[in-house]
N, C-alpha and C positions, 0 to 999 in steps of 0.2 A: 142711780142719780143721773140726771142729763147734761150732756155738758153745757147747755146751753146757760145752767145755773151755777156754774162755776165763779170764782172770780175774775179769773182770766177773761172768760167769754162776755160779761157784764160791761171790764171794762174797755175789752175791744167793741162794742156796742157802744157805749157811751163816745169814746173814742171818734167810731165811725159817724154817728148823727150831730158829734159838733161840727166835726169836719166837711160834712154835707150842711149844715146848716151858714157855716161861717162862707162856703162856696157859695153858696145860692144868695148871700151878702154880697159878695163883691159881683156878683155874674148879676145881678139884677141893677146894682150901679151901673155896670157896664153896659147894658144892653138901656138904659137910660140916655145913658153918656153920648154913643156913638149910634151912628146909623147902623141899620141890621143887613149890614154889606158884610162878606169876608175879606180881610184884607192881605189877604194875598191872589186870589184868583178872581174877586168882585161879583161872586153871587150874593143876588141879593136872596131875605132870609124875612119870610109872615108864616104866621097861623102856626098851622102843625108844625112846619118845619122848621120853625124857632129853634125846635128844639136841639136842631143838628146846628147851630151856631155856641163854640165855647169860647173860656175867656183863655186866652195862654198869656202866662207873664213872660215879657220881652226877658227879663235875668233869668227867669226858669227858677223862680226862689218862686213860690206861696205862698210864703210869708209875708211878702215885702207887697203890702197891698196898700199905697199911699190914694188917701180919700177925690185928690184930683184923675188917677184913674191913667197916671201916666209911668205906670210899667204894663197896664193891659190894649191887650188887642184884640179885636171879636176876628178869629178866625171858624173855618167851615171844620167838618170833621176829620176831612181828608187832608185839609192843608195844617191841621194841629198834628196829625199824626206823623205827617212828611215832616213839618219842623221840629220835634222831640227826635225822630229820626235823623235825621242831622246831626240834632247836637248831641244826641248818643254818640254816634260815629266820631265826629271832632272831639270829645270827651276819649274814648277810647282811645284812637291813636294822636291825641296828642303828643307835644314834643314830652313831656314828664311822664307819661304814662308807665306804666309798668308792664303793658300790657303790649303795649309799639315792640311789632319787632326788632330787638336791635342787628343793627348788621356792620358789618368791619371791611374796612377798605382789602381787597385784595393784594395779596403782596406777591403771588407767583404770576409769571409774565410767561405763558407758555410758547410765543413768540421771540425769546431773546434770541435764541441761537439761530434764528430762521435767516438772518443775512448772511453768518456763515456757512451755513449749508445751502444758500442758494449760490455761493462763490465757487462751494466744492463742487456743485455739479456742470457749471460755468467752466471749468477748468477743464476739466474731463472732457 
């Protein structure tokens, strides 16, 4: 039997083409909404290369797609992936993170005795 007739695989299919479909909703408001500029570096975006403009949401939630269109922004492919990048990073080492290394104030002062032995040898 194939897996491709599994339950599993049916409904990661189903799964996959709402998801791509409910996308291709909001990305087609958008690219209505706003000029086919990127908004981080300002190229601008026709024809074929439409298609390297996507929609990122400002919260980075995909859920949260309100009909005026103001948590997205048309960025280029480069500056979508530079932005997820980012906020991976700030997501990782954040201050709560589990993940931030922690580190502890140092308490040995390898230095202390250093004025008395520059006394001692001052003497001599």
């Amino acid at each position: 039997m194939s897996t491709d007739t599994t339950p599993t695989a049916k409904l990661d299919r189903i799964l996959a083409e709402a998801q791509r479909s409910r996308e291709e909703g909001y990305r087609a408001k958008a690219l209505k909404m706003y000029p086919h500029v990127c908004g981080r570096c300002a190229r601008e975006f026709s024809g074929k290369r439409l298609s390297e403009l996507t929609v990122h949401h400002r919260d980075h939630n995909h859920d949260n797609n309100p009909q005026d269109g103001s948590n997205w922004e048309l960025l280029c492919l480069y500056c979508h992936d530079n932005e997820h990048s980012r906020y991976t990073d700030q997501q990782y080492f954040s201050e709560g993170s589990l993940s931030t290394p922690k580190t502890t104030q140092a308490t040995h002062n390898p230095f202390a005795a250093l004025a008395g032995l520059m006394k001692k040898g001052d003497d001599a």
